[in-house]
KOLFI-195539 format. One record per atom (N, C-alpha, C): residue number from 0; residue in three letters; atom name; x, y, z. Coordinates in pm, 1 decimal. Last residue first. Layout:
! KOLFI-195539
+-----+-----+------+----------+----------+----------+
:   n : res : atom :        u :        v :        w :
+-----+-----+------+----------+----------+----------+
: NUM : ALA :   CA :        X :        Y :        Z :
...
+-----+-----+------+----------+----------+----------+
END
This chain:
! KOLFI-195539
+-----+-----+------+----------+----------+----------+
:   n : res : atom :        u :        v :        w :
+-----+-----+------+----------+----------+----------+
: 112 : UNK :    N :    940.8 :   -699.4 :   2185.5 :
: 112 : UNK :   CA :   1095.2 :   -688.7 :   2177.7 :
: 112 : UNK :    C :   1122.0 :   -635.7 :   2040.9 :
: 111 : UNK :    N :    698.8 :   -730.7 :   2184.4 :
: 111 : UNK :   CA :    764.5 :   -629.9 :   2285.2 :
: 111 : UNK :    C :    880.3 :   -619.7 :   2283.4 :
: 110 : UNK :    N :    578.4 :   -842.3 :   1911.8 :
: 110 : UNK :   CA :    574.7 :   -850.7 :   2060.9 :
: 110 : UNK :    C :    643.1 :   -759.2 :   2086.5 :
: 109 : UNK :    N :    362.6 :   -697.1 :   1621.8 :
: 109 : UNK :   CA :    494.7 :   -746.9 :   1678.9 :
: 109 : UNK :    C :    523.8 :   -720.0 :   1875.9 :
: 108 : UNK :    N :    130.4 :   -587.7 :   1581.5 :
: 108 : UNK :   CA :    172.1 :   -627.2 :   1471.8 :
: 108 : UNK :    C :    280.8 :   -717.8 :   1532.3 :
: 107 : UNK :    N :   -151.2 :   -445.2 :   1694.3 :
: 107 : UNK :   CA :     16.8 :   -548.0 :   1766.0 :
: 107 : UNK :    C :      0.3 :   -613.7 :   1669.3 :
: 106 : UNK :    N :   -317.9 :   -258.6 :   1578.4 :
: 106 : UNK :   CA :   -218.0 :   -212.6 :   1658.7 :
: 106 : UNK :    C :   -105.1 :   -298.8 :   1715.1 :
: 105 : UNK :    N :   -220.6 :   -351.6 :   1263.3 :
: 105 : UNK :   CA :   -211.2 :   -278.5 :   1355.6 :
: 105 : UNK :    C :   -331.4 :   -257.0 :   1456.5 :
: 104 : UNK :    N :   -338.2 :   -598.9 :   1086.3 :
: 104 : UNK :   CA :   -198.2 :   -602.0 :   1182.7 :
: 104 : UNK :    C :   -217.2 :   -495.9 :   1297.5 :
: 103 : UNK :    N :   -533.0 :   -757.1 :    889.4 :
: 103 : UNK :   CA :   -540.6 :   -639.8 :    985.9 :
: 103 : UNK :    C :   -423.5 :   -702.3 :   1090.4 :
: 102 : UNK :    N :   -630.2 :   -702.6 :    552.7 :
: 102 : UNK :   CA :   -509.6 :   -815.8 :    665.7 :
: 102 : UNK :    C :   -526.1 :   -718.2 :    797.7 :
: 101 : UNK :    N :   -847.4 :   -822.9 :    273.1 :
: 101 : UNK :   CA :   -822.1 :   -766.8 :    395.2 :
: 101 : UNK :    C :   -746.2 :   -799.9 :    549.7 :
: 100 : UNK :    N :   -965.5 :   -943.2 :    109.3 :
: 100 : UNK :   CA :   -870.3 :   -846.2 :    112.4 :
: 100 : UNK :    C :   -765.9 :   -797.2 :    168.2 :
:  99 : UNK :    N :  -1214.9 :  -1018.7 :    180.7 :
:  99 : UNK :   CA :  -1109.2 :  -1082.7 :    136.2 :
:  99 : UNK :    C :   -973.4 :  -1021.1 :    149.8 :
:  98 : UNK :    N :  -1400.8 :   -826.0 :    263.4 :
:  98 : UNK :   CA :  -1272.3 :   -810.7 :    373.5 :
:  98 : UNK :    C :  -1198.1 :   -918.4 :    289.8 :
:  97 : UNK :    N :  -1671.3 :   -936.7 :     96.6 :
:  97 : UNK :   CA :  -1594.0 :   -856.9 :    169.2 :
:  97 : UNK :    C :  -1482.2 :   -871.3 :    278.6 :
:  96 : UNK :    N :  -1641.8 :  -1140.4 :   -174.6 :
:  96 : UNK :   CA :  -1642.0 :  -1157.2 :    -28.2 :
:  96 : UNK :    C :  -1575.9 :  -1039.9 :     40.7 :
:  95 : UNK :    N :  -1696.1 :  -1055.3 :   -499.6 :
:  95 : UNK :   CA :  -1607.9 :  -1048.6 :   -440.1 :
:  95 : UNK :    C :  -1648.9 :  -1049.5 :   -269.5 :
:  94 : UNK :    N :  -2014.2 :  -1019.2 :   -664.3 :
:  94 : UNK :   CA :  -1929.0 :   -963.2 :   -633.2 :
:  94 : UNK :    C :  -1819.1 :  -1043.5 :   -566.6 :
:  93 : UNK :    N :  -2070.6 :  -1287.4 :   -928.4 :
:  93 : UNK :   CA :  -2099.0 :  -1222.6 :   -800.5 :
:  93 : UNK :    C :  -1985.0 :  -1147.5 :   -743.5 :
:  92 : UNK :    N :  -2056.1 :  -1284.8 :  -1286.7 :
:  92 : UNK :   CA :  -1969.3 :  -1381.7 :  -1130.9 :
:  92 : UNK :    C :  -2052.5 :  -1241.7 :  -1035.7 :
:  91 : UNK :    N :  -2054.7 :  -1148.8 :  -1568.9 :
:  91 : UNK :   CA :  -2171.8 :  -1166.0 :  -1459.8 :
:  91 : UNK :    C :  -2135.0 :  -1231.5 :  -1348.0 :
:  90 : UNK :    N :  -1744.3 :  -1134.8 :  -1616.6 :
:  90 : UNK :   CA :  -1839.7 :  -1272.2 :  -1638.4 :
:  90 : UNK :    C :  -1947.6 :  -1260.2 :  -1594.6 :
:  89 : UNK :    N :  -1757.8 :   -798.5 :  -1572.9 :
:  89 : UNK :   CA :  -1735.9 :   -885.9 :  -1705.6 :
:  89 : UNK :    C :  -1788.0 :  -1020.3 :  -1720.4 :
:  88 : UNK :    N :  -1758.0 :   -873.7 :  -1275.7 :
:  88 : UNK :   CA :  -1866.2 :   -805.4 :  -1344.2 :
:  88 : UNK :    C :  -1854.9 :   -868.5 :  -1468.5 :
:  87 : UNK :    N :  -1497.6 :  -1006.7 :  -1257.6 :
:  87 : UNK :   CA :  -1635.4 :  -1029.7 :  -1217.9 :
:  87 : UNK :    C :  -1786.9 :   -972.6 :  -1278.5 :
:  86 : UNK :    N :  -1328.7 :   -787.0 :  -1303.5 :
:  86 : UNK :   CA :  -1351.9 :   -931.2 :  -1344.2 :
:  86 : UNK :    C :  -1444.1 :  -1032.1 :  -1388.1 :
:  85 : UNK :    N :  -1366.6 :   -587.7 :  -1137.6 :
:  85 : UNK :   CA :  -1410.8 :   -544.9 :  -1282.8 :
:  85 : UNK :    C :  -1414.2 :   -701.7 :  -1361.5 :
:  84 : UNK :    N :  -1282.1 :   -700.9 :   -907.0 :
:  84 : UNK :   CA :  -1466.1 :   -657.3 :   -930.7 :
:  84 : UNK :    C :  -1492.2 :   -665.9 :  -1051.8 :
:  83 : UNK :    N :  -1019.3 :   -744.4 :   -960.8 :
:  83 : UNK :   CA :  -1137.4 :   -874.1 :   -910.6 :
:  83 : UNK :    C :  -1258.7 :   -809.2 :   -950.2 :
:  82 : UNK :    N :   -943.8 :   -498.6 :  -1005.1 :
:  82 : UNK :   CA :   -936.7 :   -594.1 :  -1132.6 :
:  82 : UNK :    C :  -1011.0 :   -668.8 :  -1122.8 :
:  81 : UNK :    N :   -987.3 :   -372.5 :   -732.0 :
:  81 : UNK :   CA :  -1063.9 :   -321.1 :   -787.7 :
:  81 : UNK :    C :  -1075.9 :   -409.8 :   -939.7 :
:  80 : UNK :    N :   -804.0 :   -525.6 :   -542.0 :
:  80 : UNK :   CA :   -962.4 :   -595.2 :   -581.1 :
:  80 : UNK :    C :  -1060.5 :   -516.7 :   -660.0 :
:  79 : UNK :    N :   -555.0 :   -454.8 :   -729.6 :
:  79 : UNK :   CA :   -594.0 :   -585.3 :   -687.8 :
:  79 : UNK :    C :   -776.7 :   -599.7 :   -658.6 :
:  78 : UNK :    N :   -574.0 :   -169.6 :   -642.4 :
:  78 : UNK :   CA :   -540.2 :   -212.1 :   -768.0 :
:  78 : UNK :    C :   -618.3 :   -353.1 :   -801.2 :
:  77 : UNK :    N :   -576.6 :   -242.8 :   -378.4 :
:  77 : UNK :   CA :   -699.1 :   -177.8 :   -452.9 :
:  77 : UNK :    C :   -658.1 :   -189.6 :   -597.5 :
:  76 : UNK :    N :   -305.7 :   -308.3 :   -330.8 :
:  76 : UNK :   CA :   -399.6 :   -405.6 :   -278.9 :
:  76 : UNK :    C :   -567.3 :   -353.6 :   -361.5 :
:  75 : UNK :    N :   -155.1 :   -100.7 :   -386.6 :
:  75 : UNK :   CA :   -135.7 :   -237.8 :   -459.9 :
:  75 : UNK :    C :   -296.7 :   -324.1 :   -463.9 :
:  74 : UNK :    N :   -232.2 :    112.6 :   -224.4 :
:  74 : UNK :   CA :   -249.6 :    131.6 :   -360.2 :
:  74 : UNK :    C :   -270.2 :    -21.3 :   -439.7 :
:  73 : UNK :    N :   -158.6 :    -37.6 :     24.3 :
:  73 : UNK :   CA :   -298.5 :    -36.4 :    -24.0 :
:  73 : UNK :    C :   -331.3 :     34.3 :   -192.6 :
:  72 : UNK :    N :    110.6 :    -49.6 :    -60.8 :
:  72 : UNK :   CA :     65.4 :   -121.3 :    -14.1 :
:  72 : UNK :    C :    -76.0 :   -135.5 :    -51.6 :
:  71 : UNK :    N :    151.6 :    236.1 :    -86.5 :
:  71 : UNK :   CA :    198.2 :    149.7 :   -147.5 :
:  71 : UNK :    C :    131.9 :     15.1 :   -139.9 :
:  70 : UNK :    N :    119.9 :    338.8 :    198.8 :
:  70 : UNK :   CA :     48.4 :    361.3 :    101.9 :
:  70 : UNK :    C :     80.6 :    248.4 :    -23.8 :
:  69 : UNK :    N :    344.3 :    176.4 :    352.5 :
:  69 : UNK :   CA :    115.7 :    130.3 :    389.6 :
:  69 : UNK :    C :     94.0 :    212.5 :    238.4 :
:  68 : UNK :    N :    567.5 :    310.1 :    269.8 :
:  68 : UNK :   CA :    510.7 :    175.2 :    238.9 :
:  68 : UNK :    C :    346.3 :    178.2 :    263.0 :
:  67 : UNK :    N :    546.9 :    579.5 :    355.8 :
:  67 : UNK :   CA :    499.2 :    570.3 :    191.9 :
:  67 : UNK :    C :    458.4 :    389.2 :    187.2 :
:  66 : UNK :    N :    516.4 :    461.1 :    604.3 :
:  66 : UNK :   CA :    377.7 :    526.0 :    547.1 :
:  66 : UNK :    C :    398.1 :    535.5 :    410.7 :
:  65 : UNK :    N :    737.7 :    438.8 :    649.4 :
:  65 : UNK :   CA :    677.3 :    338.8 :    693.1 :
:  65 : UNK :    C :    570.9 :    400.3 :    616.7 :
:  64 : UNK :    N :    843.5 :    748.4 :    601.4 :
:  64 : UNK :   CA :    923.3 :    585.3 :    499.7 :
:  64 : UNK :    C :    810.6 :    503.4 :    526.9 :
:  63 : UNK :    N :    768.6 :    875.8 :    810.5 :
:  63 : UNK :   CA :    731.0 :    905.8 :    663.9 :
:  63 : UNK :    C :    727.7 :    768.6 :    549.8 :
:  62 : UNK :    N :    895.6 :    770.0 :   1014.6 :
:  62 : UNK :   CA :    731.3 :    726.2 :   1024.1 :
:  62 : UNK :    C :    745.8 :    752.4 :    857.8 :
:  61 : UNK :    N :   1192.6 :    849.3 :    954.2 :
:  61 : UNK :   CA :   1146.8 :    703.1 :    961.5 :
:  61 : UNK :    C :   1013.8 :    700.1 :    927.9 :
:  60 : UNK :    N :   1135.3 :   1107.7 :    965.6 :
:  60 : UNK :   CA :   1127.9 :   1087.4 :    867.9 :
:  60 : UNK :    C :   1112.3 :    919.2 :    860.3 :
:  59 : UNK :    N :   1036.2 :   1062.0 :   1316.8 :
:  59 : UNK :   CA :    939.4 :   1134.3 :   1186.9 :
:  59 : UNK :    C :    957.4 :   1120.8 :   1024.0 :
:  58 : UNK :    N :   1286.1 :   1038.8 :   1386.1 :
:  58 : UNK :   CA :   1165.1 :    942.7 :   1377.6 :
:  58 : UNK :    C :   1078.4 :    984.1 :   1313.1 :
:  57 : UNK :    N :   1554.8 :   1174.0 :   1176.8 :
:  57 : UNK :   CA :   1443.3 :   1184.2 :   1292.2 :
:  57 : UNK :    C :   1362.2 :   1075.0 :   1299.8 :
:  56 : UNK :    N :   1712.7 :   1070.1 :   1001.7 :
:  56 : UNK :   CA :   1770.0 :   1199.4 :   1081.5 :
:  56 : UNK :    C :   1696.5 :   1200.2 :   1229.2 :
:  55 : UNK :    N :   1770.8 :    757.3 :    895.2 :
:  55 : UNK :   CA :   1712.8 :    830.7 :    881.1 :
:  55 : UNK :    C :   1775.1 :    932.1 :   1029.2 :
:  54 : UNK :    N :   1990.0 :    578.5 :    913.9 :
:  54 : UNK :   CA :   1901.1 :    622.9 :    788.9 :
:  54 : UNK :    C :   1847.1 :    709.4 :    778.8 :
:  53 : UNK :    N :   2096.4 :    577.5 :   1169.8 :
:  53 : UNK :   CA :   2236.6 :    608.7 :   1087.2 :
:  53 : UNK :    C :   2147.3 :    608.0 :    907.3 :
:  52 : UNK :    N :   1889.5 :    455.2 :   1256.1 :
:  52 : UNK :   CA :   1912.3 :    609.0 :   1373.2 :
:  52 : UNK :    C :   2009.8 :    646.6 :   1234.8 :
:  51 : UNK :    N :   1791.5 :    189.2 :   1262.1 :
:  51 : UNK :   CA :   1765.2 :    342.0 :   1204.3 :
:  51 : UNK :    C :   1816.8 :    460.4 :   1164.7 :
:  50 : UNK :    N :   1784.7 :      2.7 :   1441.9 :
:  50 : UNK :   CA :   1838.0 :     -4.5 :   1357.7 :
:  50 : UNK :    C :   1858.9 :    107.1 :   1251.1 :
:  49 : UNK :    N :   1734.2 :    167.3 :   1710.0 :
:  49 : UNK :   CA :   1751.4 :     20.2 :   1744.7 :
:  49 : UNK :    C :   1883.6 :    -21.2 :   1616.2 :
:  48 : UNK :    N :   1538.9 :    382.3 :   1663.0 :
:  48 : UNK :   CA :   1672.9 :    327.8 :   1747.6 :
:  48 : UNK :    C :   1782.0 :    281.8 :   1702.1 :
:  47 : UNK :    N :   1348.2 :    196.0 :   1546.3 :
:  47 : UNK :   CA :   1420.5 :    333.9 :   1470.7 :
:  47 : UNK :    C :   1547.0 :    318.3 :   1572.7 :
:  46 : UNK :    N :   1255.9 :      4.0 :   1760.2 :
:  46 : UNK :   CA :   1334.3 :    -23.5 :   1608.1 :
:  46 : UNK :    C :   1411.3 :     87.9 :   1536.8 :
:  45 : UNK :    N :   1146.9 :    196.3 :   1915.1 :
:  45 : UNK :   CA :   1268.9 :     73.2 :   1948.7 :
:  45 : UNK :    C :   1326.7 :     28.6 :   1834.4 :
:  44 : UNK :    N :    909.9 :    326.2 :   1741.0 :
:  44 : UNK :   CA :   1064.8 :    421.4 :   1785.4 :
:  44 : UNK :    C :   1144.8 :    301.8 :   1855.0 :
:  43 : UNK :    N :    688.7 :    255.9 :   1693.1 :
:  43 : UNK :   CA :    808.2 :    130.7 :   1552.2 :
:  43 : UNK :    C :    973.2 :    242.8 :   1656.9 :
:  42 : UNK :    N :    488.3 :    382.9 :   1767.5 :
:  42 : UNK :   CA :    520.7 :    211.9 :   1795.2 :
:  42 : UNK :    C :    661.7 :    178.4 :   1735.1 :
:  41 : UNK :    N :    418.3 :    622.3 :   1818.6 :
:  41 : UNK :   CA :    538.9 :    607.5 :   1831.3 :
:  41 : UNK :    C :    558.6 :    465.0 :   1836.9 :
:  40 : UNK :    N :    149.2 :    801.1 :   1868.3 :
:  40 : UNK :   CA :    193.5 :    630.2 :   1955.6 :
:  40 : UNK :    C :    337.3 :    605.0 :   1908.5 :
:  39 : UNK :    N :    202.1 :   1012.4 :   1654.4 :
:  39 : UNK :   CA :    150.3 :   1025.4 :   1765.8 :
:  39 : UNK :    C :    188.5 :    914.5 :   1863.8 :
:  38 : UNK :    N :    380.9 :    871.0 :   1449.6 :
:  38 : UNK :   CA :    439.0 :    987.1 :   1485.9 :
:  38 : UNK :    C :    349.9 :   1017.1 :   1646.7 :
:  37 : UNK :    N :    165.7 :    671.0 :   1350.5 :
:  37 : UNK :   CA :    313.1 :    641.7 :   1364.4 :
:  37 : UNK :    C :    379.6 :    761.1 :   1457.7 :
:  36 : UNK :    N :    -53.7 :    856.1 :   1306.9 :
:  36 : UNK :   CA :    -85.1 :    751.1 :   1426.0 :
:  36 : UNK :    C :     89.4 :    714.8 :   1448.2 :
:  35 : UNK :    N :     46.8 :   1034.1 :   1098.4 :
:  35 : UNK :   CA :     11.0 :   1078.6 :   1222.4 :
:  35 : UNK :    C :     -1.9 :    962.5 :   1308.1 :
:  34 : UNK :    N :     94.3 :    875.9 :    917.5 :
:  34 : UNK :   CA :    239.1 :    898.8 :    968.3 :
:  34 : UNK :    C :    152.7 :    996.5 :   1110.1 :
:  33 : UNK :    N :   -194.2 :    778.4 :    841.7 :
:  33 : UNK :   CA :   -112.0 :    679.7 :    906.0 :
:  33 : UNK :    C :     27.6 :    744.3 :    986.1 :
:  32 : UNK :    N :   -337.3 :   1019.2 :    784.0 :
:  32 : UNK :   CA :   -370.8 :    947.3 :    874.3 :
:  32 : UNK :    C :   -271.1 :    845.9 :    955.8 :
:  31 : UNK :    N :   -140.9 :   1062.6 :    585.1 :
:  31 : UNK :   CA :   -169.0 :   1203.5 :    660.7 :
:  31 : UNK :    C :   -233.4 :   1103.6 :    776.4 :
:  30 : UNK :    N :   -219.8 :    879.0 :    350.7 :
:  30 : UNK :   CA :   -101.3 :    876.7 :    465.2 :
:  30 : UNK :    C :   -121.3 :    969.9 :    565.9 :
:  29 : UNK :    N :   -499.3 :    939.4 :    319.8 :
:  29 : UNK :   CA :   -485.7 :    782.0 :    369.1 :
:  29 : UNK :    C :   -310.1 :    831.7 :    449.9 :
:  28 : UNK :    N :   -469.4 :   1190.9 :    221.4 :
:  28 : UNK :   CA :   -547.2 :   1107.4 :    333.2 :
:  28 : UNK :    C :   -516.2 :   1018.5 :    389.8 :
:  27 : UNK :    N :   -317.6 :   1077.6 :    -10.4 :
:  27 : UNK :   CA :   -310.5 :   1193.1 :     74.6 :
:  27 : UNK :    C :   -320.7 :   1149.0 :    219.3 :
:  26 : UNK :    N :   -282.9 :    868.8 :   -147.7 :
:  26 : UNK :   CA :   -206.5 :    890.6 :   -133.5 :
:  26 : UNK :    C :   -184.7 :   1011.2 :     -4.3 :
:  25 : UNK :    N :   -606.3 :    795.7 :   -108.6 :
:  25 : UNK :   CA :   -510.5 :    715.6 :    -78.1 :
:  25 : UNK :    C :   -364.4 :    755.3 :    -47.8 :
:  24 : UNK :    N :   -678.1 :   1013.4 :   -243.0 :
:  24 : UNK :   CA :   -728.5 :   1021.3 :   -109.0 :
:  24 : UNK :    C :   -626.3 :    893.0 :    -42.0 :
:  23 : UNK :    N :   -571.3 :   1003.6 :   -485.2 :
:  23 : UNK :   CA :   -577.5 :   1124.3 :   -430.7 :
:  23 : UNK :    C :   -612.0 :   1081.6 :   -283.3 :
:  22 : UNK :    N :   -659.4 :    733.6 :   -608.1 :
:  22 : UNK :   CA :   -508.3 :    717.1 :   -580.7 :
:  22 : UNK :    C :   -497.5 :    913.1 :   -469.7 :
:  21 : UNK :    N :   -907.2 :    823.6 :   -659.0 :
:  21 : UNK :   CA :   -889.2 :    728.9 :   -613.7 :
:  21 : UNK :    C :   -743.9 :    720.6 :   -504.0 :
:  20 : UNK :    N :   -900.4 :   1003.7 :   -823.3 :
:  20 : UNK :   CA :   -940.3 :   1076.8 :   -744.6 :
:  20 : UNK :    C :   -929.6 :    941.1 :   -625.7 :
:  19 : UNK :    N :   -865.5 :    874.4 :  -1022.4 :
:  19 : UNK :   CA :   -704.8 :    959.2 :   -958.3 :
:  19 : UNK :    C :   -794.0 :   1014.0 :   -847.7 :
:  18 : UNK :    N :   -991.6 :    560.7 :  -1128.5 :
:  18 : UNK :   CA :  -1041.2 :    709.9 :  -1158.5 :
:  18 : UNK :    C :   -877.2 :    785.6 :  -1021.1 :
:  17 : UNK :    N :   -764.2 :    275.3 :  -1249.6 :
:  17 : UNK :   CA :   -861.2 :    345.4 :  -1145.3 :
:  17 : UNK :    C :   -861.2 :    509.4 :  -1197.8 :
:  16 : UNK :    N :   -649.6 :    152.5 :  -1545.7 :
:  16 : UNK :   CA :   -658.3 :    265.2 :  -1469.0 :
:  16 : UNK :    C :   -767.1 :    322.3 :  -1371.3 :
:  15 : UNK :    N :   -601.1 :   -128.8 :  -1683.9 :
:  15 : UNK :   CA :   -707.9 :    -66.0 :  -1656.2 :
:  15 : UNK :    C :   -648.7 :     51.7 :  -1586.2 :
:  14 : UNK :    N :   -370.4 :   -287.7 :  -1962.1 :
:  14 : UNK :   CA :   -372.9 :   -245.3 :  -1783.6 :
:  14 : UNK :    C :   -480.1 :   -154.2 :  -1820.2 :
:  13 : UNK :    N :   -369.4 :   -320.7 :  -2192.7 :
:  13 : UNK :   CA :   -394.2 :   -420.7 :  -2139.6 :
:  13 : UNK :    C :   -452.5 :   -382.4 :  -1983.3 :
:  12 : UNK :    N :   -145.7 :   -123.8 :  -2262.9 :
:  12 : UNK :   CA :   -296.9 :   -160.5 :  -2350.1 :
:  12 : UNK :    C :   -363.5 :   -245.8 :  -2272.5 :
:  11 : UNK :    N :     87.9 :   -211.9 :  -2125.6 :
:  11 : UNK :   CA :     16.8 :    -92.3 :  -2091.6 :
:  11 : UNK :    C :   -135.8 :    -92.2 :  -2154.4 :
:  10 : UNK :    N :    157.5 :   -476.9 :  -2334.0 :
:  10 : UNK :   CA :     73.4 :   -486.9 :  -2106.7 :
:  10 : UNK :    C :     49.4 :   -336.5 :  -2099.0 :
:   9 : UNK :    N :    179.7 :   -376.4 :  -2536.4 :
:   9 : UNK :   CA :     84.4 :   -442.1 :  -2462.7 :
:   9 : UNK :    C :     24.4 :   -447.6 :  -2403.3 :
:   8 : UNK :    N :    440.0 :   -223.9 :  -2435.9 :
:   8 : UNK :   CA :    303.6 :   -136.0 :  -2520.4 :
:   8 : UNK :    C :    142.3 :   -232.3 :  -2494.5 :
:   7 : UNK :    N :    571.1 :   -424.5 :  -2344.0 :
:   7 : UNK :   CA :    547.6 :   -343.8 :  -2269.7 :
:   7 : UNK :    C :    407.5 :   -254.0 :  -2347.9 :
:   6 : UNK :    N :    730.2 :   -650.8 :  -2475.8 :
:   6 : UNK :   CA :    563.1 :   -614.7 :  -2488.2 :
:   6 : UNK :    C :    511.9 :   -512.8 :  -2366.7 :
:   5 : UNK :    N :    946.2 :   -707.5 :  -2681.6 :
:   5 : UNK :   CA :    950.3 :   -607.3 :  -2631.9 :
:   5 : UNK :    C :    753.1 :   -643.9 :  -2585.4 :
:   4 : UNK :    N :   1075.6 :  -1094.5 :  -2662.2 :
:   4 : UNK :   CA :   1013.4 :   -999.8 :  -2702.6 :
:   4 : UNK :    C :    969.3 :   -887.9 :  -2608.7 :
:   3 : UNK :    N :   1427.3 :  -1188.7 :  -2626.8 :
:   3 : UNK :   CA :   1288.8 :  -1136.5 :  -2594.6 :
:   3 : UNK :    C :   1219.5 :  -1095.2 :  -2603.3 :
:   2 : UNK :    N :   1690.2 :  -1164.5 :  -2741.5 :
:   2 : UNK :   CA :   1540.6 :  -1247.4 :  -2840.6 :
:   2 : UNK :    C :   1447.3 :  -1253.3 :  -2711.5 :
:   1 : UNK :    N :   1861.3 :  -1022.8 :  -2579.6 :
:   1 : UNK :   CA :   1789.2 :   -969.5 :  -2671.7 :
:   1 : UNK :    C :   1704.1 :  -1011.3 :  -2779.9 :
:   0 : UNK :    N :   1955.2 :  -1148.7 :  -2365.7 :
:   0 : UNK :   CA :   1815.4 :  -1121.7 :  -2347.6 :
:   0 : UNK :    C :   1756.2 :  -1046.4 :  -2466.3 :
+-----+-----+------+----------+----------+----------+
END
């Protein structure tokens, strides 16, 4: 793999950066909201159980894990339509269809088993 070219300096030149005050409420907020609904309703505790129990200590650190994912997740996903807007704008193109975006699972994400 060593006649590959190095272009990491590139693609960093290349990549945009949302404002942090962005990634601040996402990372905060945004989880502080989710490991509380995980930790309050307790949906995913048959699975912690189930497959868990020998990863994690408590259900609480399980919820933690599930929540860095959602954050992750919507970090990705704003990453994503915040490039679409800036895209757009750049060609004069019309904004972006609200909720494109947008997947809605919870509260029944999965049946009863």
């Amino acid at each position: 793999m060593h006649d590959m070219p190095d272009t990491d300096e590139a693609d960093a030149a290349a990549e945009r950066f949302w404002p942090e005050e962005y990634k601040w409420v996402i990372k905060n907020e945004l989880k502080k909201i989710v490991k509380a609904g995980l930790e309050e309703e307790r949906p995913f505790s048959a699975i912690y159980q189930r497959d868990y129990l020998d990863h994690f200590d408590t259900y609480e650190a399980f919820a933690d894990r599930l929540a860095e994912g959602v954050i992750i997740g919507a970090e990705n996903g704003a990453d994503d339509i915040l490039d679409e807007i800036h895209n757009r704008i750049r060609k004069n193109d019309s904004l972006p269809v609200t909720g494109l975006y947008a997947v809605y699972f919870y509260p029944q994400p999965f049946d009863e088993n």
